[in-house]
Every structure is written in structure tokens, then in C-alpha cells.
ZAPAKE-929155 format. One record per residue (C-alpha): residue in one letter; x, y, z. Coordinates in steps of 0.1 Angstrom, whole numbers, padded with zeros to 4 digits, always signed. Each point is the difference from the previous one (the first is absolute). Example, Ala and Ser with C-alpha at 12.3 -4.5 7.8 and 13.67 -1.06 7.14 Angstrom:
2
A+0123-0045+0078/S+0014+0034-0007/
//
This chain:
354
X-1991-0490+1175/X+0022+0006-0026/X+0004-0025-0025/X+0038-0003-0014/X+0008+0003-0036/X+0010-0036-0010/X+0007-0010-0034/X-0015-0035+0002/X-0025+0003-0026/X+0025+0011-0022/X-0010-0019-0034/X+0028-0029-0019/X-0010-0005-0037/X+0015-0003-0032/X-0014+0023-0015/X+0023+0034-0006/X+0008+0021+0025/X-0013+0033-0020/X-0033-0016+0000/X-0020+0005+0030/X-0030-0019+0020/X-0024+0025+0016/X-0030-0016+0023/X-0029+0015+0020/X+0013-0013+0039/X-0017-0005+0026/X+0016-0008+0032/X+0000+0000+0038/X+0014-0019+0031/X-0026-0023+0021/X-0006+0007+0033/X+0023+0034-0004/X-0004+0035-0013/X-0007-0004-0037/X+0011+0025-0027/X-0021+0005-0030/X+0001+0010-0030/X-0029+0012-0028/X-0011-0013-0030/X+0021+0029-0023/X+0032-0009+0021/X+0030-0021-0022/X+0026-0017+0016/X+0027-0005-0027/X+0018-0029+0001/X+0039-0001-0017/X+0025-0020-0001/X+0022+0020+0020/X+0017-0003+0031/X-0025+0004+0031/X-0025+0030-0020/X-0037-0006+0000/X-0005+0039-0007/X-0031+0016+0000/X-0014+0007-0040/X-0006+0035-0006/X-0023+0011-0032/X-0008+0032-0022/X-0026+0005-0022/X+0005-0013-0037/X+0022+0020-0025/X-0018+0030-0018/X+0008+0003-0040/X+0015+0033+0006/X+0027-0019+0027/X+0013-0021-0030/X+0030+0010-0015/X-0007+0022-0029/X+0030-0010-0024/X+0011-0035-0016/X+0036+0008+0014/X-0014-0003+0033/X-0024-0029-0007/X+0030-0019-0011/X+0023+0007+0028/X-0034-0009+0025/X-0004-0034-0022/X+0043-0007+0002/X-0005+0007+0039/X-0026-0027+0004/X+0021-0028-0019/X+0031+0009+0021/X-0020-0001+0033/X-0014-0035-0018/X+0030-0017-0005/X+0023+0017+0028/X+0008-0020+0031/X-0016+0006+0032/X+0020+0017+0025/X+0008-0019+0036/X-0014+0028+0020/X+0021+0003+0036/X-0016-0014+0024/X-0026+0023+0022/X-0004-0026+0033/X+0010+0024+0023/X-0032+0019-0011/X-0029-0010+0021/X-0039+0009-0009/X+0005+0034+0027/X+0026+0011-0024/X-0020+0002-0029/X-0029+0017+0018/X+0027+0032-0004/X+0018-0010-0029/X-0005-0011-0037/X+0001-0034-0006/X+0015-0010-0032/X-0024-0011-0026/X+0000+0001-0040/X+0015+0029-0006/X+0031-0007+0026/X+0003-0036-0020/X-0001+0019-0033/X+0023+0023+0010/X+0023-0029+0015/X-0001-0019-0035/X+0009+0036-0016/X+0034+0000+0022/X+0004-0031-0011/X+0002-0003-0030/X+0022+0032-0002/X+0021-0010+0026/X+0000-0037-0003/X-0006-0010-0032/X-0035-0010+0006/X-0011+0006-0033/X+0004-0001-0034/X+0017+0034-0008/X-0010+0000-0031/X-0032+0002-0002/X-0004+0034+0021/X+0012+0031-0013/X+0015+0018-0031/X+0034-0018+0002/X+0003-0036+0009/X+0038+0001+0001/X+0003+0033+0021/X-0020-0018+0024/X+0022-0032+0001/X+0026+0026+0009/X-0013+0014+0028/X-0013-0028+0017/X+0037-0016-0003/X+0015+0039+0014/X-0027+0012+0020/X+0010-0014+0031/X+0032+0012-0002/X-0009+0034-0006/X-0024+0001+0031/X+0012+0020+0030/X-0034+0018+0008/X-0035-0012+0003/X-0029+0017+0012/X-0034-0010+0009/X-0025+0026+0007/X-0032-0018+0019/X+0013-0030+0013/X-0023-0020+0012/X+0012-0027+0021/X+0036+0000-0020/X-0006-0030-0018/X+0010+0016-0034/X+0029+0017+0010/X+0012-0029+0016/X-0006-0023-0032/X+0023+0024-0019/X+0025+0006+0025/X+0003-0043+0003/X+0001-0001-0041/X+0027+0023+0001/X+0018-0018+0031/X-0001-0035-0018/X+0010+0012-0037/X+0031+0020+0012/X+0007-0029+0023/X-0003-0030-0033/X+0022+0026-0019/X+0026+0003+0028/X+0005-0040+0004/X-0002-0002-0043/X+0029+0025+0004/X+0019-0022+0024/X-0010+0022+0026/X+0020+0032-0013/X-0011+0036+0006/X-0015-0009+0032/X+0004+0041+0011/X-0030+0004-0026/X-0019-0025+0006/X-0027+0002+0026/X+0003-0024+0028/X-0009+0003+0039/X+0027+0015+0004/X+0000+0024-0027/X-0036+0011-0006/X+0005+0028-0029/X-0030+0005-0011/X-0027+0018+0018/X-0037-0006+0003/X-0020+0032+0006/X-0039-0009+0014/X-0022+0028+0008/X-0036-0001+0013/X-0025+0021+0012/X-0012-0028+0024/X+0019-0004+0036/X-0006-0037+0001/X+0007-0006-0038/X+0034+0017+0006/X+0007-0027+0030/X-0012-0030-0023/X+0023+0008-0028/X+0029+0000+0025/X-0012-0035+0014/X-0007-0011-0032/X+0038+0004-0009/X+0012-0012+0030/X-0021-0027+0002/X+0015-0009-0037/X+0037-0003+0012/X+0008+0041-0020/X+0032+0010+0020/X-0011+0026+0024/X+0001+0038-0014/X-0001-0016-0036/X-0038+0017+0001/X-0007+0034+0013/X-0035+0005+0010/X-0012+0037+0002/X-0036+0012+0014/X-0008+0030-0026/X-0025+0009-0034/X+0013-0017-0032/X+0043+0008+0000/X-0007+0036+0015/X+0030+0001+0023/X+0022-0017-0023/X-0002+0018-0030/X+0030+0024+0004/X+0019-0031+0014/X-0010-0026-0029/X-0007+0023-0031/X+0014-0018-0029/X+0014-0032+0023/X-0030-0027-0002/X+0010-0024-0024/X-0033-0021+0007/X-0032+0014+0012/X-0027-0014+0012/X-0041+0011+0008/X-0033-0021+0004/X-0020+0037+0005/X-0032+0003+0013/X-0020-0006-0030/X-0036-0005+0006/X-0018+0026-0014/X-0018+0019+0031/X-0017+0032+0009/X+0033+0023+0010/X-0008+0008+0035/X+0009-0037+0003/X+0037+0003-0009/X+0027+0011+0025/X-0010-0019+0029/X+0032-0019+0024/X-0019-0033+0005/X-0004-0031-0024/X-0029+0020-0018/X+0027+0019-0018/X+0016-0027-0018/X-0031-0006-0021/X-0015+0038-0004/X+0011+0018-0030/X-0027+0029-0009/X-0013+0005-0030/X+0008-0026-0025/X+0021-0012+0021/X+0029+0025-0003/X+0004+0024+0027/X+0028-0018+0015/X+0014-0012-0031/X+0000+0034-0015/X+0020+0018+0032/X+0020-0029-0006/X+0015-0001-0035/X+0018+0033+0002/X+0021-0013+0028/X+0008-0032-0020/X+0010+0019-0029/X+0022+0017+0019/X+0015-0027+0022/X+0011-0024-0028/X+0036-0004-0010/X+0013+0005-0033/X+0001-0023-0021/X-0007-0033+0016/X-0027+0015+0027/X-0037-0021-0006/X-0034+0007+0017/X-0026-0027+0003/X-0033+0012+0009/X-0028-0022+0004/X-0034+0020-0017/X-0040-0013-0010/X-0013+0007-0032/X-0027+0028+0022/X+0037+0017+0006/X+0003+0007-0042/X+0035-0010+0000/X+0003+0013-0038/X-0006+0031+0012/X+0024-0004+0028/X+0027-0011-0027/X-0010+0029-0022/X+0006+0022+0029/X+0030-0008+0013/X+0017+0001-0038/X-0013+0033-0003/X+0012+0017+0033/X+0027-0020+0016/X+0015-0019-0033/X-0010-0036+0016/X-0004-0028-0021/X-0030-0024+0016/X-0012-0031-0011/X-0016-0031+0012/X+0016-0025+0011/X-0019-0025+0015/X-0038-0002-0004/X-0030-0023+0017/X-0035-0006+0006/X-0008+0002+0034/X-0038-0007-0002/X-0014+0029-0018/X+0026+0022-0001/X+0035+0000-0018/X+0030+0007+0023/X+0032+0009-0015/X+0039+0009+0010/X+0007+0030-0018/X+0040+0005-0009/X+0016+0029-0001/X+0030+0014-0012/X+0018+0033-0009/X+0003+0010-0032/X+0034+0005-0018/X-0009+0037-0010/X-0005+0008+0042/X+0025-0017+0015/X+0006+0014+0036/X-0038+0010+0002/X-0002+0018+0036/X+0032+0000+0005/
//
């Protein structure tokens, strides 16, 4: 008998909601089929809208995974405050979801949260701006332009949507505060259900992830066609369509490091397998986000693990694609560190892929 996902143990506390409560849980239903779970099993509780994800673990940071330079140590320490003091993003709600759902699909845990936060305080002034990044005031400006500027987003491994359906309400409700502040002038650029001008890309390898995003949207009042779910690897088919377009960019890859005959897979297995270090789809990846960003307001955010050695990613993409990457966000998520990773085009490469 299949027990349905409920979020009635859901936890109410004072205590922050970037700090966490994990417990050992056992659990069953009298007189019924039971369903248990072993001694090495976390339930996570948040204080989040209907999640009680599933914890997932690594092994414990190696000296050579630690970032080599003080640059980096700094921007890793500024990450960690902002993620501190940043509010905690109202994920959309996932009730339409049901346990048999997230037997196929990811369910959203720390990293979706970070990454949530991360959009938020980019896109919603969830944050201090200051205190993340080499220019507080160029920061301040973006977050008070950005939305304007966004006509393309892209999501590559969606998931059940719930990111790209964060973003695309952020967006939705700033443009709509700026049109009534503005005596409701301009309305031709401003979205609205009747003019939904900006276009949400999500692309999945996983059949039933693909048909959750779309619910998820739906489900969250988007105007219909607003997202544009696609069945494919990473942006393949778009490339040629979207090179140099995506103003905002969005990937939670596979990051678990893994032997590589693990990677590639269609089911819910793939959203967690990433090959050695953690990379393999990462790596395939970060060409095609080079190339797809527009110049020069386009932004990645890319959520990576310390096993991932995102200095060297950030190294990297400098070197061969002119990318400027940076943490954004940073947190502890039991023994390992999980961080957004920003990134942004370069002045001296402009149209990169174009």
C-alpha cells in the first residue's frame, strides 16, 4: 500500500530557517503495510512549504578540495555570511506532487533551497548586496534592472520546476509592483496574463520530471506557454535557437561524485550521478552555458560541492571561455559545503558563442 507524501510532520520553530533539524525516524502504520527506514537514513526537516526531503551525504572534504588561494577563501567566507543573513525564499508550493512522483523525480532538498535563496536575493532583494561580490553598488544595480532586462531563462535539469517557477513568479510580481508604482503605464512591457514576454526554457532528461515542471507551473497560477518544457540532454536542441539569448540560467547538475558508468541514465538516478568528482555532467555542461549567455547582463547560477573543486572550475572557465565565476551563496549541509556559483561574461568576450 502506498503511503502518500504528506507534509504533517513538517517542523514550526523559531529557530532560522537556514538551520536545519535532522533525526533518525522510525515509523510505520498499525495494522497496515509499514514502511521502514534504517538506522543511516535522515529525514530533513525545513521550514518550507510541504518538503520533508530525503538527506543525501558525501564523504568529508579532502585538503586537496579546499580552495588553494585567499581570493577564493574570501569569496567562500563572503558567500556563507550572505547565505547567513539573506531571507529564506517562499518556495511554490509542490502539493500537487504526491510520494509516486518522487519515486521518478527529484525531490527538492538543500541544494534546491540554496539555490532558491540564491534567486532571491538576486532577484528580490533577499540579501544584503553588499556583502557578496567585488562591487556592492554594481550589485544594487542589477538587482533594481535585472528584471527588466529578463526575456530569456533557461533551466537545464529541472526537476519538478519548482525553481524555474520561483523565478518566473519574482519576476511576475516585481514588474507587476513597478507597473502600479508607475500608475500602471507601459503596460505593453510589462508581463501580465495577458502578455507573458518572458520565456522559461526547462529541459530534462527525465520524462516524468519534464511533466512535473509543467504542473508545477500550472499548479502555481504561471499563464500557460509562459514555460516551455523540452525532453533533451542539457540545452542540446536549443543551442542554435538560444545562443547568446539566456539572460538567467539556471542548473542544480548531477553532482555526486560516482563511478562514470553511472552517469547518463533517464530515470531519477541521473539527477544525482556525476562521475568522477562529480563533474561529468557539469563539465559537458559549461561549454554550452558559455555559449548561451547574453551579453552583457546574461548570469549562470550553478549549484556545485566542494568534491566538484569549483576553483578549478572558475579557473577554467576564465581561461577558455572568458567567464567570470564566483560564489554566491554558500552552506553547510551536514558535512559538506554547497554553494551557488555565479557566472558572468567577461567585458573582454562579450558575445562568447555567438
Amino acid at each position: 500500500t502506498e503511503i502518500p507524501y504528506t507534509s504533517s510532520c513538517d517542523l514550526v520553530c523559531d529557530r532560522s530557517c537556514h538551520e536545519e533539524v535532522t533525526a533518525c525516524l522510525f515509523w510505520g502504520l498499525a495494522n497496515a503495510t509499514a514502511q521502514y527506514f534504517s538506522i543511516n537514513t535522515y529525514i530533513t526537516y525545513r521550514t518550507r512549504r510541504g518538503t520533508v526531503p530525503m538527506a543525501e551525504t558525501h564523504q568529508l572534504r579532502t585538503r586537496d578540495e579546499l580552495p588553494k588561494s585567499r581570493q577564493f577563501k574570501e569569496w567562500n567566507r563572503k558567500a556563507e555570511a550572505l547565505a547567513k543573513q539573506c531571507r529564506c525564499a517562499e518556495m511554490p508550493s509542490l502539493s500537487h506532487l504526491t510520494s509516486a512522483d518522487y519515486n521518478n523525480v527529484y525531490e527538492p532538498a538543500d541544494d534546491t533551497y540554496l539555490l532558491l535563496d540564491g534567486l532571491g536575493v538576486e532577484f528580490d532583494g533577499g540579501g544584503d548586496d553588499t556583502s557578496c561580490g567585488e562591487s556592492g553598488a554594481d550589485s544594487g544595480k542589477l538587482l533594481e534592472n535585472k528584471a527588466d532586462k529578463v526575456v530569456t531563462t533557461l533551466e537545464l535539469g529541472c526537476g519538478t520546476g519548482v525553481v524555474t517557477t520561483y523565478l518566473a513568479k519574482t519576476l511576475f510580481d516585481r514588474r507587476r509592483r513597478k507597473r502600479r508604482a508607475e500608475g500602471g503605464r507601459n503596460d505593453a512591457h510589462v508581463i501580465s496574463p495577458s502578455n507573458p514576454n518572458v520565456t522559461h526554457y526547462v529541459t530534462d532528461l527525465n520524462a516524468h520530471a519534464v511533466q512535473a515542471a509543467l504542473r508545477t507551473a500550472a499548479a502555481s497560477g504561471l499563464p500557460r506557454g509562459t514555460v516551455e518544457a523540452i525532453l533533451c540532454d542539457l540545452a542540446s536542441p536549443l543551442l542554435d535557437r538560444l545562443t547568446g539569448k539566456v539572460d538567467v540560467l539556471i542548473f542544480n547538475p548531477p553532482y555526486v561524485p560516482t563511478p562514470d558508468d553511472e552517469v547518463g541514465s533517464t530515470g531519477i538516478e541521473a539527477s544525482w550521478a556525476g562521475g568522477r568528482d562529480g563533474r561529468v555532467v557539469l563539465d559537458r555542461a559549461l561549454p554550452q552555458i558559455a555559449r548561451l549567455l547574453s551579453w552583457p547582463h546574461g548570469v549562470a547560477y550553478v549549484i556545485t560541492v566542494d568534491d566538484n573543486l569549483p576553483e578549478d572550475i572558475a579557473d577554467m572557465m576564465m581561461e577558455k571561455y572568458g567567464v567570470i565565476m564566483r560564489p554566491l551563496v554558500r552552506r553547510k549541509a551536514r558535512n559538506e559545503y554547497l554553494a551557488v556559483q555565479k557566472m558572468t561574461l567577461s567585458r573582454s568576450t562579450g558575445n562568447i558563442g555567438s
